[in-house]
C-alpha positions, -999 to +999 in steps of 0.1 A: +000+000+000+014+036-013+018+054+022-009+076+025-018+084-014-052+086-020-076+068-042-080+100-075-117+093-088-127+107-121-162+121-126-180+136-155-216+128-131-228+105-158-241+068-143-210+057-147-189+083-133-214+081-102-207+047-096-172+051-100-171+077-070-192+054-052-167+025-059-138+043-048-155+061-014-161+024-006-126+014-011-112+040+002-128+034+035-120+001+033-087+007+029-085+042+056-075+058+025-085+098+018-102+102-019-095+128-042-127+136-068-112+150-100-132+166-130-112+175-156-120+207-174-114+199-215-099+232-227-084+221-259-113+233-280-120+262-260-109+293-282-093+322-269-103+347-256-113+327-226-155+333-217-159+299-220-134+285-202-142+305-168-179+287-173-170+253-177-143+252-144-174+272-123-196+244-138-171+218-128-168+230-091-206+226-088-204+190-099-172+180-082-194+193-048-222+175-058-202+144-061-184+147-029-217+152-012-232+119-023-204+101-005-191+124+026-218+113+045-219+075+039-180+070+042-159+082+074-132+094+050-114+127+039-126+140+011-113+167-012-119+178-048-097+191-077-105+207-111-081+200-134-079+212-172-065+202-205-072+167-218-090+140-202-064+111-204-033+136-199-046+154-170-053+123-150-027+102-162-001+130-150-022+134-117-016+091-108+013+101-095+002+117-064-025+085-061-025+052-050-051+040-075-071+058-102-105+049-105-128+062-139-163+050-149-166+028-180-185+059-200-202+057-234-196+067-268-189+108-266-168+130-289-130+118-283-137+082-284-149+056-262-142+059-226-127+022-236-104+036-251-096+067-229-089+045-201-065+024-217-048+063-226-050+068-186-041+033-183-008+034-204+009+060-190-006+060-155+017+053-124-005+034-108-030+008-114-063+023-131-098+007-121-122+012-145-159+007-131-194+002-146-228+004-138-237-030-128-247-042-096-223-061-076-242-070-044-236-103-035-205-110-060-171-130-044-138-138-062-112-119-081-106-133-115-067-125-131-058-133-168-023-142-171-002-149-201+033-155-191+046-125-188+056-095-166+027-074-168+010-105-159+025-111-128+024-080-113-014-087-122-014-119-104+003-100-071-022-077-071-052-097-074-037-118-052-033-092-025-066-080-034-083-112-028-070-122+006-073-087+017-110-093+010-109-128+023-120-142-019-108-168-040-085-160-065-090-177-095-064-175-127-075-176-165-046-187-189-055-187-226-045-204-254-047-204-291-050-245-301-035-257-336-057-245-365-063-279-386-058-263-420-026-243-415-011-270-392-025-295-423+003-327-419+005-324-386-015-348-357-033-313-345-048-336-315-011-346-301+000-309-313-031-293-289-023-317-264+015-305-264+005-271-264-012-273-236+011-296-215+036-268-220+018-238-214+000-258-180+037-254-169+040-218-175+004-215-158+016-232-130+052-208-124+027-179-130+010-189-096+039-205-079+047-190-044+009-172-040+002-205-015+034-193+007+027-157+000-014-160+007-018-192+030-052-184+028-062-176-004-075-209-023-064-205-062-085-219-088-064-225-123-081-222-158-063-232-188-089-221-215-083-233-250-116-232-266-125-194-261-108-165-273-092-143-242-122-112-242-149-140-241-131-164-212-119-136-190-157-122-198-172-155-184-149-160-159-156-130-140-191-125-145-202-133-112-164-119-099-163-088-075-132-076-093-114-086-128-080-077-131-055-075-162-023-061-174-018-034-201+000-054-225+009-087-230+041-109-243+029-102-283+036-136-288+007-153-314-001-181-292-007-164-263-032-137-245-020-102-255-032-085-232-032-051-248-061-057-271-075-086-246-080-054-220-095-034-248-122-058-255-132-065-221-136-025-206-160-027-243-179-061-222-169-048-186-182-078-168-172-062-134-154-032-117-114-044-135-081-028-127-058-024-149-024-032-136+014-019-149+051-026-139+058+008-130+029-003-099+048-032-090+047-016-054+011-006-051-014-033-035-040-006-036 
């Protein structure tokens, strides 16, 4: 845990930006953490002279108070705002560094793409890990799901998720994919023995990608999945439908049998089956 950073929470007060504040109130008390509400002021198609720009930041004091308010009372934390300006995925990527955790709502379509794809922007160059949360209702939900693919995003994802999940006294359960042999461009080749080989091998790298969490987390119980009949968007998707929390790493190894976890995280904030963090090496550190 970052000494004393706070959780940064990005709202726009859409549903989604709501239930982000609300997400990261809740963990922040969890956690005696303060929380930080941002709203970031886009002035890069304000033209000068100014007028404009003086009504938006006066607009987004009002809703960064309205968003504290929904939370101040519910959560025994401390709670401060900030207004920042210039654009979205800058402003708060450069602003990670003073948090232990930035959290952003999934968002809609809206002029300068997807929120998908502005929190994989936030997500590549922030410091810490970004949680991106949606508007579904997770009452009830248990386990932290973690795809994996070898590499060393992906085992930074596994420590955290790990950490997560015994702080929160879950299972932990551990989604490897795979790519089996296609039968027409492996044509000549036994593609049963080859998928069998395939997956002999990469059970192995499964296994060293969870080896030690039993010594590390005692308590923890660690479910393995070694999924070669879905693609990665649609098994981590599955796998963590009923999860409390679905975490991932930026990127991936690249390499064409295995989850690359770059475009793997872009699909799933497009399917968001639950609140997912978004994990990097520069984190390594952070069990926020």
């Amino acid at each position: 845990m970052t000494a004393r950073k706070p959780i940064a929470v990005a709202t726009n007060d859409s549903p989604q930006s709501q239930a982000a504040v609300l997400w990261a109130a809740r963990r922040s008390g969890r956690a005696g953490l303060p929380l930080v509400i941002l709203h970031v002021v886009d002035d890069r198609w304000v033209a000068e002279p100014y007028p404009w720009t003086g009504v938006l930041e006066e607009a987004g004091d009002r809703l960064l108070q309205i968003a504290a308010g929904r939370v101040r009372d519910t959560f025994p934390i401390t709670i401060t705002t900030r207004l920042l300006t210039g654009s979205i995925a800058g402003s708060l990527a450069k602003y990670s560094g003073k948090a232990s955790m930035m959290v952003v709502g999934s968002g809609t379509g809206h002029l300068g793409g997807s929120l998908a794809d502005r929190a994989l922007q936030v997500a590549a160059a922030s410091k810490v890990p970004v949680a991106v949360v949606g508007t579904q209702d997770t009452d009830g939900r248990s386990g932290v799901v973690v795809g994996v693919d070898g590499s060393k995003e992906a085992t930074q994802a596994v420590a955290f998720a790990a950490a997560e999940a015994d702080r929160e006294g879950d299972d932990l359960t551990v989604v490897y994919v795979i790519i089996a042999p296609d039968r027409v461009g492996d044509a000549g080749l036994n593609a049963t023995s080859l998928a069998d080989l395939i997956a002999e091998e990469e059970r192995l790298v499964l296994a060293e990608t969870v080896a030690g969490l039993k010594e590390d987390y005692p308590s923890v119980t660690v479910h393995q999945i070694l999924e070669t009949e879905r693609g990665p968007v649609e098994a981590l998707v599955a796998a963590a439908a009923n999860a409390r929390m679905l975490v991932v790493g930026s990127r991936g190894r690249g390499a064409i049998k295995r989850i690359l976890l770059g475009s793997t995280t872009h699909g799933v904030l497009r399917h968001l089956p639950c609140p997912t963090v978004i994990t990097r090496i520069q984190a390594a550190k952070n069990k926020n």
